[in-house]
MARROFI-167379 format. One record per residue (C-alpha): x, y negated, z negated; residue in three letters. Coordinates in steps of 0.02 Angstrom, whole numbers, padded with zeros to 5 digits, always signed. Example, Ala and Ser with C-alpha at 12.3 -4.5 7.8 and 13.67 -1.06 7.14 Angstrom:
! MARROFI-167379
+00615+00225-00390ALA +00684+00053-00357SER 
//
This chain:
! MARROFI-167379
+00000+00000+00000UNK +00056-00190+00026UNK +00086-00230-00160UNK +00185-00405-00119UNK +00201-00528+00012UNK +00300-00701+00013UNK +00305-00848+00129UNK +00410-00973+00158UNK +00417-01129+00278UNK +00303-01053+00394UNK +00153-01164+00485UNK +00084-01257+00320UNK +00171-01154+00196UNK +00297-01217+00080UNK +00309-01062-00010UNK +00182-00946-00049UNK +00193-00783-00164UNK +00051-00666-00164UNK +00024-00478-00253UNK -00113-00354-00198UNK -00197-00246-00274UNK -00289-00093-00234UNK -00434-00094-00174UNK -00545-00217-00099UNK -00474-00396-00085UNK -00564-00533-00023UNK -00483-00702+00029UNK -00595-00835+00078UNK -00590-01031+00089UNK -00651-01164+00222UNK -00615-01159+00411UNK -00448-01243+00447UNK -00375-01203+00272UNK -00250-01073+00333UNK -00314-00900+00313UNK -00247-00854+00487UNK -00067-00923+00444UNK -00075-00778+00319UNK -00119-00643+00441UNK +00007-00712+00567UNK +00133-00704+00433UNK +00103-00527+00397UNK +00093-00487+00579UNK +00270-00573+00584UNK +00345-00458+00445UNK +00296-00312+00545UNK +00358-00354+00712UNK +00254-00480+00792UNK +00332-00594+00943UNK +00437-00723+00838UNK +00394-00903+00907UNK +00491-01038+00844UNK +00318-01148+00822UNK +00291-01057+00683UNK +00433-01121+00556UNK +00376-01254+00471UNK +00417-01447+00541UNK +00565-01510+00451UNK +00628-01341+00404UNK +00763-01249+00455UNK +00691-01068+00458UNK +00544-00985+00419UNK +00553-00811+00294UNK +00426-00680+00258UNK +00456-00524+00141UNK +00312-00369+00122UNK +00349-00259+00012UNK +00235-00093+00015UNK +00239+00043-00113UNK +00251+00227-00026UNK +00240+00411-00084UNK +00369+00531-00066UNK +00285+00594+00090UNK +00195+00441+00179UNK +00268+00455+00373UNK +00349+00287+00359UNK +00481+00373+00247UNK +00521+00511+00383UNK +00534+00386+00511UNK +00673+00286+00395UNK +00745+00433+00347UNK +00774+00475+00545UNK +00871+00281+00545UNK +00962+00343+00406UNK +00870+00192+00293UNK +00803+00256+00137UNK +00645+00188+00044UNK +00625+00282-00082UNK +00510+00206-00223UNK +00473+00019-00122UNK +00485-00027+00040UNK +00569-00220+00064UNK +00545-00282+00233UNK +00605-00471+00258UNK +00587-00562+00431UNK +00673-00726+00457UNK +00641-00857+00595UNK +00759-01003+00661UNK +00711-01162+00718UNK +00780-01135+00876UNK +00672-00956+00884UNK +00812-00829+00859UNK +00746-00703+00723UNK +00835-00567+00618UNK +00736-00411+00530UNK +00793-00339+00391UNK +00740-00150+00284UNK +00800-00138+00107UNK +00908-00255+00155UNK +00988-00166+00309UNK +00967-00252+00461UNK +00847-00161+00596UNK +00774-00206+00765UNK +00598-00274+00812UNK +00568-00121+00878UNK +00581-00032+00706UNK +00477-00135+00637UNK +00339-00107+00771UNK +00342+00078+00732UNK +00345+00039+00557UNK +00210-00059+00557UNK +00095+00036+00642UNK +00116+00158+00502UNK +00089+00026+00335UNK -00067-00063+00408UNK -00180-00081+00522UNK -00261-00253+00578UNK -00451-00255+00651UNK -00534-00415+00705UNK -00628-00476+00856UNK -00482-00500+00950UNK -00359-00363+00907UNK -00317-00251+01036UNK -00239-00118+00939UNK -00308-00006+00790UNK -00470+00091+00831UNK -00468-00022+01001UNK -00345+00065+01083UNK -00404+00210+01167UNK -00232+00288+01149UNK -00236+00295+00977UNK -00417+00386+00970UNK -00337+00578+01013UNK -00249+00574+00860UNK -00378+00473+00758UNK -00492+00624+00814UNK -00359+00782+00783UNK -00326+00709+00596UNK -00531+00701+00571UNK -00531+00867+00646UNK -00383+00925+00549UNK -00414+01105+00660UNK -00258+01222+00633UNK -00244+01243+00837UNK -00145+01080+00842UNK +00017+01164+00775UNK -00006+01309+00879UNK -00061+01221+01050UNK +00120+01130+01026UNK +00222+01297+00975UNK +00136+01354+01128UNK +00167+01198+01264UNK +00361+01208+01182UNK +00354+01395+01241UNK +00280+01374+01395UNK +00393+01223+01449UNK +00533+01323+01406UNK +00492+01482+01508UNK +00467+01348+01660UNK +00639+01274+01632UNK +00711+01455+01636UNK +00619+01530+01796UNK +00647+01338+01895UNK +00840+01373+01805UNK +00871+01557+01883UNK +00789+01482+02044UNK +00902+01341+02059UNK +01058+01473+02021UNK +00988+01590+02142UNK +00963+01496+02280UNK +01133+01416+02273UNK +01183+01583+02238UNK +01151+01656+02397UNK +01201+01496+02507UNK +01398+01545+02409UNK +01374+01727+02436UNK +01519+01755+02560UNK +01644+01621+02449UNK +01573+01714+02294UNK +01621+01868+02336UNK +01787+01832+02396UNK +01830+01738+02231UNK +01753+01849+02148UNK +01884+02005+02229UNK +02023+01893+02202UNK +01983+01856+02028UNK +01968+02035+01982UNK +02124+02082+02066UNK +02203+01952+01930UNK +02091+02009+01801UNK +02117+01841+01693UNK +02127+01864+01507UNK +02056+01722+01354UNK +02226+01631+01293UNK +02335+01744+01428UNK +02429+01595+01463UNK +02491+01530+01306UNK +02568+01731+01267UNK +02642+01729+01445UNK +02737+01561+01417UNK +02807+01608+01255UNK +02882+01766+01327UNK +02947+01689+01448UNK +03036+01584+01353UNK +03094+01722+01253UNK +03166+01794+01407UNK +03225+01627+01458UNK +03350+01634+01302UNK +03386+01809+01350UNK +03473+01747+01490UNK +03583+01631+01407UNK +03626+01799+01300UNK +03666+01895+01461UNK +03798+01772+01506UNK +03874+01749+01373UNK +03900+01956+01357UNK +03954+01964+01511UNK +04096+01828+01487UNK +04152+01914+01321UNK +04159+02088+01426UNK +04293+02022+01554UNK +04379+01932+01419UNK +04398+02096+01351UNK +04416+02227+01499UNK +04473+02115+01651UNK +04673+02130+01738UNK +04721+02008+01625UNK +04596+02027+01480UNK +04667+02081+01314UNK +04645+02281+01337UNK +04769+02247+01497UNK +04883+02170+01405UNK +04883+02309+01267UNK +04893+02438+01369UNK +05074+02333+01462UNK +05130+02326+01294UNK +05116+02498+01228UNK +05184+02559+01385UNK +05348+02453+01357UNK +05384+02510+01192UNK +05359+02691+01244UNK +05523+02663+01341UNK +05610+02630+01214UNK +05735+02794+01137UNK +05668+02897+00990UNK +05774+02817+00872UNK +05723+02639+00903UNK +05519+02720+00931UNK +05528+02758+00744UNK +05594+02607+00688UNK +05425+02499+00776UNK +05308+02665+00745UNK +05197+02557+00636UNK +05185+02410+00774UNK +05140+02574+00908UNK +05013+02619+00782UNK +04916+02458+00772UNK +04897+02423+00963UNK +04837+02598+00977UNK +04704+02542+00864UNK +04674+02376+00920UNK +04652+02479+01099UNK +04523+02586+01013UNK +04429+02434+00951UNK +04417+02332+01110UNK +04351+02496+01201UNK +04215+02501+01065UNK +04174+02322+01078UNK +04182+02355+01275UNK +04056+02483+01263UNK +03940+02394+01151UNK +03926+02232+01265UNK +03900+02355+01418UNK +03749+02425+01316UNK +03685+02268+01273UNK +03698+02195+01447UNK +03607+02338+01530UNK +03464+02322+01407UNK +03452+02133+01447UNK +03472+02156+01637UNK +03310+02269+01620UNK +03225+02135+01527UNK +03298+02012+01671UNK +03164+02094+01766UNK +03026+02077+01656UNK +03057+01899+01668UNK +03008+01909+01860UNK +02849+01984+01842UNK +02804+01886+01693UNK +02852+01717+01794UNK +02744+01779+01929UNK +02602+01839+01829UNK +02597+01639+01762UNK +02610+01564+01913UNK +02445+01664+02010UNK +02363+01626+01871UNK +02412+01416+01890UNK +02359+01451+02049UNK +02192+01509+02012UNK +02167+01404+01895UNK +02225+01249+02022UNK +02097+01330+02159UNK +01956+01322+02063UNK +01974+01153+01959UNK +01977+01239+01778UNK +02101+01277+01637UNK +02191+01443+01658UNK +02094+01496+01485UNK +01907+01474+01590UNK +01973+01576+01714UNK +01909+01725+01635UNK +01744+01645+01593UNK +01727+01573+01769UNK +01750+01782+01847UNK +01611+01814+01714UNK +01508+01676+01790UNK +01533+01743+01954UNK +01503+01907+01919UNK +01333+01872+01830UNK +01279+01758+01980UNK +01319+01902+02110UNK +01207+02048+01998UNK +01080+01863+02001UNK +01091+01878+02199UNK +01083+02096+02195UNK +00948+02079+02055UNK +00865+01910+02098UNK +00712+01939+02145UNK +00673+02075+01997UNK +00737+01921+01878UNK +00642+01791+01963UNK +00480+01904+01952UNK +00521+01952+01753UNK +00509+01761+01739UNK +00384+01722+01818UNK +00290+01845+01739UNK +00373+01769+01548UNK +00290+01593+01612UNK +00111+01659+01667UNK +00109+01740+01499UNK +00165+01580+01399UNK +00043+01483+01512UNK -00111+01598+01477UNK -00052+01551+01278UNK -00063+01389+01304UNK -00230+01374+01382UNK -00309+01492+01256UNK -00225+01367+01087UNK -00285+01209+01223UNK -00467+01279+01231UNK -00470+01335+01045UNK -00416+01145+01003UNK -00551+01071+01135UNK -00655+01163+01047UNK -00621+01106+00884UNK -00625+00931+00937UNK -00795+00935+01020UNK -00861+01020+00860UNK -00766+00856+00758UNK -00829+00737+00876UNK -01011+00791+00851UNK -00982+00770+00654UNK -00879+00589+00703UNK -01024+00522+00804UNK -01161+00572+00673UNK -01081+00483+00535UNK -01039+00321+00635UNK -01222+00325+00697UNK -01290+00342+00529UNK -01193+00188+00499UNK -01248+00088+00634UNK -01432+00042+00575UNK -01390-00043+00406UNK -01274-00136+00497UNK -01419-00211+00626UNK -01342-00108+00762UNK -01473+00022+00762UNK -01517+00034+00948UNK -01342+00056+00987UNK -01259+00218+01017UNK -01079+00271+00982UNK -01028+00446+01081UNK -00837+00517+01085UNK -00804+00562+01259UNK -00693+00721+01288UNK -00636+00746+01468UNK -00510+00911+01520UNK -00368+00796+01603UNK -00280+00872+01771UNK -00126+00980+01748UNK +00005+00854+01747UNK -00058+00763+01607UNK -00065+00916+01497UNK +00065+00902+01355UNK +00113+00983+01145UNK -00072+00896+01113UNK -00183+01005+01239UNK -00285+00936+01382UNK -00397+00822+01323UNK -00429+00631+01344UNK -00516+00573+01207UNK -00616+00379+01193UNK -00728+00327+01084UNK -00877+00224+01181UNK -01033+00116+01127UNK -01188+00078+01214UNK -01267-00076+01132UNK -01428-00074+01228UNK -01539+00057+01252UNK -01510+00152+01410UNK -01367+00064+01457UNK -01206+00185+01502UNK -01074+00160+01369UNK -00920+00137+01378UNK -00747+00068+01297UNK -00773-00019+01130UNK -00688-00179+01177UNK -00783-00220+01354UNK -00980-00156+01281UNK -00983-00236+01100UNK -00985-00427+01072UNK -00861-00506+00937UNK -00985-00465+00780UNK -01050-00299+00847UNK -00872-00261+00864UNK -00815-00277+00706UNK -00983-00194+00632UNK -00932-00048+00741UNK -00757-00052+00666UNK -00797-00039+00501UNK -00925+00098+00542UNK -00768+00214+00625UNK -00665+00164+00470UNK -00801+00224+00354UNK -00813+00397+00428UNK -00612+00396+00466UNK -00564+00334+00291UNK -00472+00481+00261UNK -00389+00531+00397UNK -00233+00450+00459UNK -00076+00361+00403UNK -00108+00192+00364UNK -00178+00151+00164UNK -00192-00035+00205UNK -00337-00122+00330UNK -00362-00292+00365UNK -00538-00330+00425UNK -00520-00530+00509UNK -00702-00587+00494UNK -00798-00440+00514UNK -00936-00526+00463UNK -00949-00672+00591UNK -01122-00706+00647UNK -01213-00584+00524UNK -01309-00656+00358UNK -01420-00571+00248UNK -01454-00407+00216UNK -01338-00367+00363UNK -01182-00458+00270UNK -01255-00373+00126UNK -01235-00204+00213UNK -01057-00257+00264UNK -00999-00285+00096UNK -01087-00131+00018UNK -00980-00010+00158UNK -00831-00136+00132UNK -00824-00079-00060UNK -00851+00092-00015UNK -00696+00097+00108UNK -00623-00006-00010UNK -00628+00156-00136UNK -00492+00256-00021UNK -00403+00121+00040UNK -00311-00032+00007UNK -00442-00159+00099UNK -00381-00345+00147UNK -00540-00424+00211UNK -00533-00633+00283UNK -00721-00684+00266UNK -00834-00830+00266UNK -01002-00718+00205UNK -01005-00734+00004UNK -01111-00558+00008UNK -00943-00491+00050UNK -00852-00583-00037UNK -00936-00534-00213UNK -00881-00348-00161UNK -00711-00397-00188UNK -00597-00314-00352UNK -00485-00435-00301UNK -00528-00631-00235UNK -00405-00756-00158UNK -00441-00919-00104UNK -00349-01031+00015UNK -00340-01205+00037UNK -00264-01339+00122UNK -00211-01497+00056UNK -00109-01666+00095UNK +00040-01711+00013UNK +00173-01835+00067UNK +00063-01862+00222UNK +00068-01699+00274UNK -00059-01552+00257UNK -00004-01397+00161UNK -00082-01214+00150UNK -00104-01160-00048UNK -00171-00998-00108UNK -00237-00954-00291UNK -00303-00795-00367UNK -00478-00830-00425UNK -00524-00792-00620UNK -00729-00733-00643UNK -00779-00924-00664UNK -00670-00990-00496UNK -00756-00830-00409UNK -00923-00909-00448UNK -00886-01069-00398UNK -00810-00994-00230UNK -00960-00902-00190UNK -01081-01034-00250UNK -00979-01161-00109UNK -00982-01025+00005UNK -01172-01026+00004UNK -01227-01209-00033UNK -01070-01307+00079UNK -00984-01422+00016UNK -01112-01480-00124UNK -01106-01351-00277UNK -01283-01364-00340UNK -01348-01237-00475UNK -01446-01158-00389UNK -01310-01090-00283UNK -01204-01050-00447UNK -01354-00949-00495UNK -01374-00848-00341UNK -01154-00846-00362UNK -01206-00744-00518UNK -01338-00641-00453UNK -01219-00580-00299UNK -01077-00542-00423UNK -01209-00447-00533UNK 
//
């Protein structure tokens, strides 16, 4: 509900500070005086076009702050929640306005768009006067008005079904698509598809080939370096050569000097058995690298057709293997395709028989709803000196194309004000006052259906007196028992029906003319009402009728 709303420098407002309260609240005073300025304020708050006429001559901007009190599970939480606001508890929402028309919104203090707003709006309250063309006016508003006063269980399932259906269509129009561009690649597809198995890709094949070949890389740098040491060690002139010369020139040598160097012969026999050893060992070692040497070949060419490949077909060597996949799968789709197109087509006929069996279960359910919604706006209608008119709710199947997650149906709710006359759309049959008669009649019979907990009525007593405004107030109350109920009015029968009565004035200060508003105690009520029936003379006769109204 709108619990608070303050003004600031807008129109004739200086500054204004006003707190609802439940129920019915009635704010009244004489033509001129500024009641709209309130509206238009409000209307501002919740995203109205900002026009720089409004701030206030000499000021520099105009500010407006609503705060609304929401439950836990009112929608206008969800939809802040989805904006990542939060409003938990109350719900701040201050609109400012520049002189030179440039406006900024703000939600708990976070800054939003006008668009926001909008949408928020349309979820805190709902505005019906003779000239609104939104609320129960709209005709796209009156499928959901009727599904919540239905409240029929299909709903859920007719949009679990239309998701189902939708999606069977995207698959079968999907494996069409793929099919048909299938078969105009058929020859390419099959040749990449040969070569691709031929290479038989593996996931993350290339990152193990490069690091063995590196590995091998350094291999070779091994390989060198053995075969270096070998010849250092076994060549003509390498150091088992010159060993060898050596021990051959001290075996020439007599016995009796051979004896004397026995211990030098000794150690070049066994250096000589030591470089043979080491000999042997680098020859082992360099045959086992020379066979990894070839390894290194394949492994180099194994990376490079796969670079290739990978090159050819504009992906990563790792989607190689996903890409022969792909391929594969669209060749079965050309072998198999029309068995797969038929299993889907099939898949969709069966969603779409679904669908139209949770569409005509909700139709149903609506028609049933709309004969209960057009009863109880029709008893309505008589009290409220309408009762020759006739409201109907008309229910039309639309054409394919405009079926959607809420069924078939186009719903609008039509009056006929004259007997025998065709009706039609609320807002071209009904005059200004039979409009708003016939607005409060929906409201009465919709009262507890939909989001919005706070309704503004803008004179929806103009042109009635009497018993009728007496009617109006009496069904005003009632409403005003489920909802919060703002209603601007110039009929004091409706205006004693108020919990809650505000009265605004205008008056001149400093030469210029400025919009006040007071909360009324019992005694300024009586006085209001008594003005509102006698003018601008109080006499006490009208204070007594005052009393009588508010009795």
């Amino acid at each position: 509900m709108l619990a608070r709303l303050g003004i600031r420098d807008l129109v004739l407002i200086d500054s204004l500070a006003i707190e609802f309260a439940k129920g019915l609240t009635v704010l009244t005073g004489e033509t001129g005086a500024g009641k709209s300025i309130l509206l238009d304020a409000l209307g501002l708050a919740l995203g109205s076009r900002a026009d720089s006429a409004l701030v206030r001559e000499g000021a520099g901007q105009a500010i407006v702050t609503a705060e609304f009190e929401l439950g836990a599970k009112h929608p206008a939480v969800a939809l802040l929640a989805e904006q990542g606001l939060d409003a938990e508890g109350a719900l701040v929402i201050r609109r400012t306005l520049s002189a030179d028309g440039k406006s900024r919104a703000l939600v708990n203090d976070q800054p939003v768009s006008v668009g926001l707003l909008r949408r928020l709006g349309g979820l805190l309250v709902e505005i019906e006067g003779q000239f609104e063309q939104h609320g129960l006016l709209d005709p796209v508003t009156h499928r959901e008005l009727l599904d919540c006063f239905a409240a029929s269980p299909a709903q859920p399932a007719v949009a679990t079904a239309y998701a189902r259906w939708q999606a069977a269509i995207a698959a079968r129009e999907t494996a069409e698509a793929d099919f048909s561009r299938a078969r105009a690649e058929e020859e390419y597809l099959r040749h990449a598809a040969a070569e691709l198995d031929r290479l038989a890709p593996e996931p993350d094949e290339e990152a193990g080939l490069a690091r063995q070949r590196t590995d091998l890389q350094q291999r070779e740098k091994l390989l060198a370096a053995i075969t270096a040491a070998s010849a250092e060690l076994t060549g003509e002139r390498a150091a088992q050569a010159r060993l060898a010369a050596a021990s051959r020139q001290l075996d020439r040598l007599p016995e009796a000097a051979r004896a004397r160097i026995a211990a030098a012969l000794a150690a070049i026999e066994r250096a000589q058995s030591e470089i043979e050893d080491a000999a042997c060992q680098l020859d082992a070692l360099a045959g086992s690298e020379l066979e990894e040497g070839g390894r290194l070949d394949s492994i180099e060419e194994r990376l490079f057709a796969l670079r290739a490949a990978a090159r050819k077909h504009q992906v990563s060597v790792d989607d190689l293997a996903a890409l022969r996949r792909r391929m594969a799968e669209l060749l079965a789709g050309i072998d198999q395709g029309s068995d797969r197109l038929a299993l889907l087509a099939r898949e969709e006929q069966a969603a779409r028989v679904q669908y139209l069996a949770e569409a005509e279960a909700l139709s149903d359910a609506r028609k049933a709803a709309a004969l209960r919604l057009d009863k109880g706006v029709l008893r309505e209608l008589p009290p409220l000196k309408l009762e020759k008119a006739r409201f109907a709710t008309r229910i039309e199947r639309l054409p394919e194309s405009g079926w959607s997650a809420a069924g078939w149906d186009q719903i609008a709710f039509e009056v006929a004000t004259n007997p025998g006359a065709a009706p039609g759309p609320l807002n071209r049959i009904a005059s200004g006052g039979e409009l708003a008669r016939f607005m409060l009649a929906l409201k009465l019979v919709l009262a507890a259906t939909g989001p919005v907990a706070t309704l503004i009525f803008d004179e929806v007593d103009s042109g009635i007196g009497g018993a009728v405004a007496a009617a109006v107030g009496e069904r005003l109350a009632r409403l005003g028992e489920r909802l919060q109920l703002l209603v601007v009015t110039h009929s004091p029968q409706v205006a004693a029906r108020g919990n809650d009565h505000w009265r605004v004035s205008k008056r001149e200060t400093k030469g210029r003319a400025v919009t006040e508003i007071e909360r009324l105690p019992p005694d300024g009520r009586r006085e209001e009402i008594a003005r509102m029936l006698s003018g601008s003379v109080v006499t006490d006769e009208a204070r007594r009728a005052a009393e009588s109204l508010l009795a």
